[in-house]
Short mmCIF file of the C-alpha atoms (twelve columns), coordinates in Angstrom:
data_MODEL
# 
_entry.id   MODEL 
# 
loop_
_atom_site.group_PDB 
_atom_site.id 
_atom_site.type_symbol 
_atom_site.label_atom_id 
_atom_site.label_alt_id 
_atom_site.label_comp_id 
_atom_site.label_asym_id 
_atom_site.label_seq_id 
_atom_site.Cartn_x 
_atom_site.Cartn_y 
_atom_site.Cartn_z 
_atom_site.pdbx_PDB_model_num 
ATOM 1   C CA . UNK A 1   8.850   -22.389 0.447  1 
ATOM 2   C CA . UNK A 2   8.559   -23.973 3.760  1 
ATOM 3   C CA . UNK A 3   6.965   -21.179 5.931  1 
ATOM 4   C CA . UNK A 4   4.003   -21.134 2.870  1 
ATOM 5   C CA . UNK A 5   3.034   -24.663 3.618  1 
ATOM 6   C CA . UNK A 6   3.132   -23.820 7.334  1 
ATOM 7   C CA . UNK A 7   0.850   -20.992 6.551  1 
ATOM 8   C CA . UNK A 8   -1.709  -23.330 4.153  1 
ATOM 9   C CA . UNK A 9   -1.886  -25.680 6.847  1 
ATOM 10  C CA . UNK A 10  -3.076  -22.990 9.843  1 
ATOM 11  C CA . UNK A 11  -4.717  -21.350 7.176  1 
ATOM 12  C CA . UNK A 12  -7.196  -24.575 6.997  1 
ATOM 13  C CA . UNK A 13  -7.094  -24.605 10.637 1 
ATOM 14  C CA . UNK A 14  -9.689  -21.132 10.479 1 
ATOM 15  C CA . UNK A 15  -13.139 -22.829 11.526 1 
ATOM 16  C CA . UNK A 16  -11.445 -24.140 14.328 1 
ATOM 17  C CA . UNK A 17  -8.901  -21.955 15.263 1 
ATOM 18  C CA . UNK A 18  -11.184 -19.597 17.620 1 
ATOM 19  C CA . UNK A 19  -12.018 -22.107 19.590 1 
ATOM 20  C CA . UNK A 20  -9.093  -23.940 19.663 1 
ATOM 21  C CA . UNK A 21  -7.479  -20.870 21.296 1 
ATOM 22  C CA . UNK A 22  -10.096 -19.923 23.599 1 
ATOM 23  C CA . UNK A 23  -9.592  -24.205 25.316 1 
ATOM 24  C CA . UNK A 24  -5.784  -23.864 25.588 1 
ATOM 25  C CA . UNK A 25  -6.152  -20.416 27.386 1 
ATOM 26  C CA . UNK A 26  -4.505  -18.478 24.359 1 
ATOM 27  C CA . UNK A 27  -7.942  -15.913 24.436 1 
ATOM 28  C CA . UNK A 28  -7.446  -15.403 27.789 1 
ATOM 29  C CA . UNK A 29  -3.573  -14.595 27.827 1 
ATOM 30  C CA . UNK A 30  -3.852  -12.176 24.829 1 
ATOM 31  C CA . UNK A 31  -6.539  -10.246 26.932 1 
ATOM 32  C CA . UNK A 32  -3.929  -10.253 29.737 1 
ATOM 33  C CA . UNK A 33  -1.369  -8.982  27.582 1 
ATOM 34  C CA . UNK A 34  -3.698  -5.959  25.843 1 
ATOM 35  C CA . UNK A 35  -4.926  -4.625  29.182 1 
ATOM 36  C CA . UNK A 36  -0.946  -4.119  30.386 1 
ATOM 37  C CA . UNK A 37  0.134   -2.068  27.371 1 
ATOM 38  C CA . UNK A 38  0.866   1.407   28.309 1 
ATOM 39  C CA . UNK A 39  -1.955  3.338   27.056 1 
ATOM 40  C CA . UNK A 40  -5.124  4.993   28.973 1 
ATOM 41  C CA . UNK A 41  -8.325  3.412   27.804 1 
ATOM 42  C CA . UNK A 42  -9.105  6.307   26.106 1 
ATOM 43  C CA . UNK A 43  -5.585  6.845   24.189 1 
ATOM 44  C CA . UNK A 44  -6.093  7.332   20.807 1 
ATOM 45  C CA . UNK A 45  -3.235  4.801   19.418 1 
ATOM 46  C CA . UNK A 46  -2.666  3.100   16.089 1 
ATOM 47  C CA . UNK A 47  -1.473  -0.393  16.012 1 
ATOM 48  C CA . UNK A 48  -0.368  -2.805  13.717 1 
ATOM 49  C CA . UNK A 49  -0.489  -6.591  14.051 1 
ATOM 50  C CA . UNK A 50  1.162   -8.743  12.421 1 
ATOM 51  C CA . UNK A 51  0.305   -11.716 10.985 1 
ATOM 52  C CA . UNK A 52  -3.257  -11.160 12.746 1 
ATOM 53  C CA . UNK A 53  -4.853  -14.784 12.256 1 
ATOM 54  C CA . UNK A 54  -8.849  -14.693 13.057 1 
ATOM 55  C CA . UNK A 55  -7.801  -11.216 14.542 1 
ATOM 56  C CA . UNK A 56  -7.760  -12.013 18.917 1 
ATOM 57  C CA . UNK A 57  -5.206  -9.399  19.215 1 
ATOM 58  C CA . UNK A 58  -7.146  -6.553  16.972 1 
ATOM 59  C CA . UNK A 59  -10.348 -7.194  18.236 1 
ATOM 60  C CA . UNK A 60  -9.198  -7.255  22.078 1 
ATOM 61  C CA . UNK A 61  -7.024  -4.090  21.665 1 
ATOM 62  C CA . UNK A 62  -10.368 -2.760  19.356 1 
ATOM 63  C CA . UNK A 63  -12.835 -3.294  22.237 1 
ATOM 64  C CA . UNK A 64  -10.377 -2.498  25.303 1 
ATOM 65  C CA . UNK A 65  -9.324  0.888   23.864 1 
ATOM 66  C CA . UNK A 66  -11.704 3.107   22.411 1 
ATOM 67  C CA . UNK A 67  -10.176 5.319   20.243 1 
ATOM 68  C CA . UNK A 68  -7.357  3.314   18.680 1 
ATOM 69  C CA . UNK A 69  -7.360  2.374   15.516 1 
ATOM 70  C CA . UNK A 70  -5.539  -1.278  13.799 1 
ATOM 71  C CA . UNK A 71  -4.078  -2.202  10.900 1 
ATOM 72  C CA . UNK A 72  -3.524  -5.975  9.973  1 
ATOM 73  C CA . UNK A 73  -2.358  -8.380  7.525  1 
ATOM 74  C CA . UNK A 74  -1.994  -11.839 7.201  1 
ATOM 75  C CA . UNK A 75  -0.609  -14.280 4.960  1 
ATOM 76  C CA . UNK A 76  -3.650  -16.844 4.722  1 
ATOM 77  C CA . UNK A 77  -6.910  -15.309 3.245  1 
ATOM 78  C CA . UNK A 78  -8.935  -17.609 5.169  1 
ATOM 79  C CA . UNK A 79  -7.467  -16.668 8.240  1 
ATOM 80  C CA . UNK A 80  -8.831  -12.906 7.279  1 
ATOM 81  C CA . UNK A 81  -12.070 -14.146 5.597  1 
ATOM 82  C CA . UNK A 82  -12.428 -15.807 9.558  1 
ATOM 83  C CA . UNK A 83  -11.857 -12.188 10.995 1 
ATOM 84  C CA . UNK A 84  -13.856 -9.973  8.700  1 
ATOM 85  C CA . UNK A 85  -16.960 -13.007 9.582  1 
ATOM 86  C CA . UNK A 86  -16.724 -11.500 13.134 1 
ATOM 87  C CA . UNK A 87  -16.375 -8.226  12.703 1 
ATOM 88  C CA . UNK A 88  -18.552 -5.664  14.258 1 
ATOM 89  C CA . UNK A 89  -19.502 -3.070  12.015 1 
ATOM 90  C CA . UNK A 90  -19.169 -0.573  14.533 1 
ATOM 91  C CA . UNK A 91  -14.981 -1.383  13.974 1 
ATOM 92  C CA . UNK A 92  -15.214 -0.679  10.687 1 
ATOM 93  C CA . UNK A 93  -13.511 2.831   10.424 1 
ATOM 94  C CA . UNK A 94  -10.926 2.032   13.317 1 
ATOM 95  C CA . UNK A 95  -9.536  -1.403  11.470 1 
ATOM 96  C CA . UNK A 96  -7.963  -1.902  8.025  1 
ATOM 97  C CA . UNK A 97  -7.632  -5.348  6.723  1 
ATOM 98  C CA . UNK A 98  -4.996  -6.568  4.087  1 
ATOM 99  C CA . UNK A 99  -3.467  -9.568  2.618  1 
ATOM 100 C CA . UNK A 100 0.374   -9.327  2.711  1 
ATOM 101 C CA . UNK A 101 3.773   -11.791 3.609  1 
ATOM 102 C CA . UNK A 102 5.184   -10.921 7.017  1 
ATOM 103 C CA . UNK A 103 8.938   -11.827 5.034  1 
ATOM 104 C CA . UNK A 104 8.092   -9.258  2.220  1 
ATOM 105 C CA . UNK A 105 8.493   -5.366  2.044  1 
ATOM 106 C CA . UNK A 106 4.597   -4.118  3.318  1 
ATOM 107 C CA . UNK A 107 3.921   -1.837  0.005  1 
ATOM 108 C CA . UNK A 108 0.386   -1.631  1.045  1 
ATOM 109 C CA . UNK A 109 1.887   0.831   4.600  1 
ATOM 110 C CA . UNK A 110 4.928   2.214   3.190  1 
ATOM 111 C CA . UNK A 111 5.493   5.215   5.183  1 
ATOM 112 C CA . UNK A 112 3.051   4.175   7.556  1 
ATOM 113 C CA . UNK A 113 4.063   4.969   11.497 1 
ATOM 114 C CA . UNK A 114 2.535   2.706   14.509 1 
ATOM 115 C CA . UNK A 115 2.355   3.508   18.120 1 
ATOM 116 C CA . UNK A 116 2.585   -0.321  18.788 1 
ATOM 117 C CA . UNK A 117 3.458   -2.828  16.383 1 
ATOM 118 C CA . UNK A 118 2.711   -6.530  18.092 1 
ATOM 119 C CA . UNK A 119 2.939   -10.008 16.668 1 
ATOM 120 C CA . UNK A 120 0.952   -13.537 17.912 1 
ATOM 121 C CA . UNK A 121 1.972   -16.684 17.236 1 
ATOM 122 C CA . UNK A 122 4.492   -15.879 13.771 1 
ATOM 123 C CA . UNK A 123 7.826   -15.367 14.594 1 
ATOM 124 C CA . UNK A 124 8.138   -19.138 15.123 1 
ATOM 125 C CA . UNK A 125 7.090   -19.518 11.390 1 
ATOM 126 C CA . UNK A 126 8.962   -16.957 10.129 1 
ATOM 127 C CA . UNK A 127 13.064  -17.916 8.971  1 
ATOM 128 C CA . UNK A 128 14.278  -14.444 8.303  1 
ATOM 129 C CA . UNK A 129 13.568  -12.595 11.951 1 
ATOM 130 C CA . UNK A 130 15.949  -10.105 10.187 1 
ATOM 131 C CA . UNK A 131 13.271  -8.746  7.460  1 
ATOM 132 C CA . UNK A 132 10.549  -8.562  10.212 1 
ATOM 133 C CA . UNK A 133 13.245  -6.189  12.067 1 
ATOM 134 C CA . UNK A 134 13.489  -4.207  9.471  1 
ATOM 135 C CA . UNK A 135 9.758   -3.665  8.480  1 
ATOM 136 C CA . UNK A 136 9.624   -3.009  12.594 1 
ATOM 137 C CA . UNK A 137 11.797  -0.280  12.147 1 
ATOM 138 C CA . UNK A 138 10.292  0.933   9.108  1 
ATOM 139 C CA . UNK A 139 7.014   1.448   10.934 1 
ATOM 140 C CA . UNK A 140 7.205   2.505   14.632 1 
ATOM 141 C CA . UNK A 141 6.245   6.121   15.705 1 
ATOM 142 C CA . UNK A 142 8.667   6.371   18.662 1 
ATOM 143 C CA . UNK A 143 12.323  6.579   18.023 1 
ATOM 144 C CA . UNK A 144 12.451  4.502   21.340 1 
ATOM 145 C CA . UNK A 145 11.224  1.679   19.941 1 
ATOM 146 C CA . UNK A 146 12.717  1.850   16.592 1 
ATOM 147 C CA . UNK A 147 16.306  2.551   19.065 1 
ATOM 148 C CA . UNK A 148 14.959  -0.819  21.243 1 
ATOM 149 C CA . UNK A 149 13.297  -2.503  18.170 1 
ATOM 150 C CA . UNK A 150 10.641  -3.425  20.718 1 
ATOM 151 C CA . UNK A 151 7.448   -4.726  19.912 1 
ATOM 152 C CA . UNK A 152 4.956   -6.968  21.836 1 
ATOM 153 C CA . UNK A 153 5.616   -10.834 20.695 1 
ATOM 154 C CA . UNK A 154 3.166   -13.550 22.233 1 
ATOM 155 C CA . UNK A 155 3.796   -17.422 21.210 1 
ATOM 156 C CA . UNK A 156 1.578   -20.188 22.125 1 
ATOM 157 C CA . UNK A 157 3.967   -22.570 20.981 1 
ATOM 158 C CA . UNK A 158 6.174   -23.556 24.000 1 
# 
């Protein structure tokens, strides 16, 4: 499969990848993007992101918001093995880690509901933007958003 050599490749990319995204401004925009999302800074929120990489999304929304709480996958196990290295211990019982394939059914949060499901740099890796719907509407909270099928995308490929 295509998409799994894709993923190999950024997946050797993980001693690097940090600050690789912190030069091109990537860092930066993601901590743009989580102070805009609708929720006081004291919310108590559960998120799920999506093909999480080293984890810049979880670990801005993690520090930024007090009392939510994130769960994230991602294809490469390097890519987590990078996020878990950086990991505060005092995230540990607000952030759940897990291996899984953004184009499979997510067994490990059937029946799971999000207040924000958000997505970094994957969608323009991913060949069946159909599935992804459908696990999108699968896990939002808000009947908005699964009527909208909203969630917050960010690319740094342009």
């Amino acid at each position: 499969m295509k998409s799994e050599k894709i993923y190999t490749w950024i997946g050797s990319l993980t001693p690097f990848y940090d600050y690789i995204s912190a030069l091109v401004g990537y860092k930066k925009s993601v901590h743009f993007f989580v102070s805009q999302l609708p929720f006081s800074k004291d919310a108590s929120f559960k998120v799920l992101d999506a093909g999480c990489g080293t984890g810049v999304y979880s670990l801005a929304i993690l520090e930024q918001y007090k009392n939510s709480s994130v769960t994230a996958f991602d294809f490469s196990e390097k890519m987590l093995q990078g996020f878990e290295d950086k990991v505060s211990k005092k995230y540990a019982d607000r952030l759940r880690l897990f291996t899984a394939n953004i184009q499979s059914p997510l067994h490990e949060i059937e029946y799971k509901k999000f207040d924000l499901i958000l997505t970094g740099g994957v969608l323009e890796y991913v060949p069946h933007e159909a599935l992804l719907h459908e696990n999108q509407q699968t896990h939002s909270k808000h009947p908005r958003a699964q009527a909208l099928g909203c969630f917050l995308f960010h690319s740094h490929v342009t």
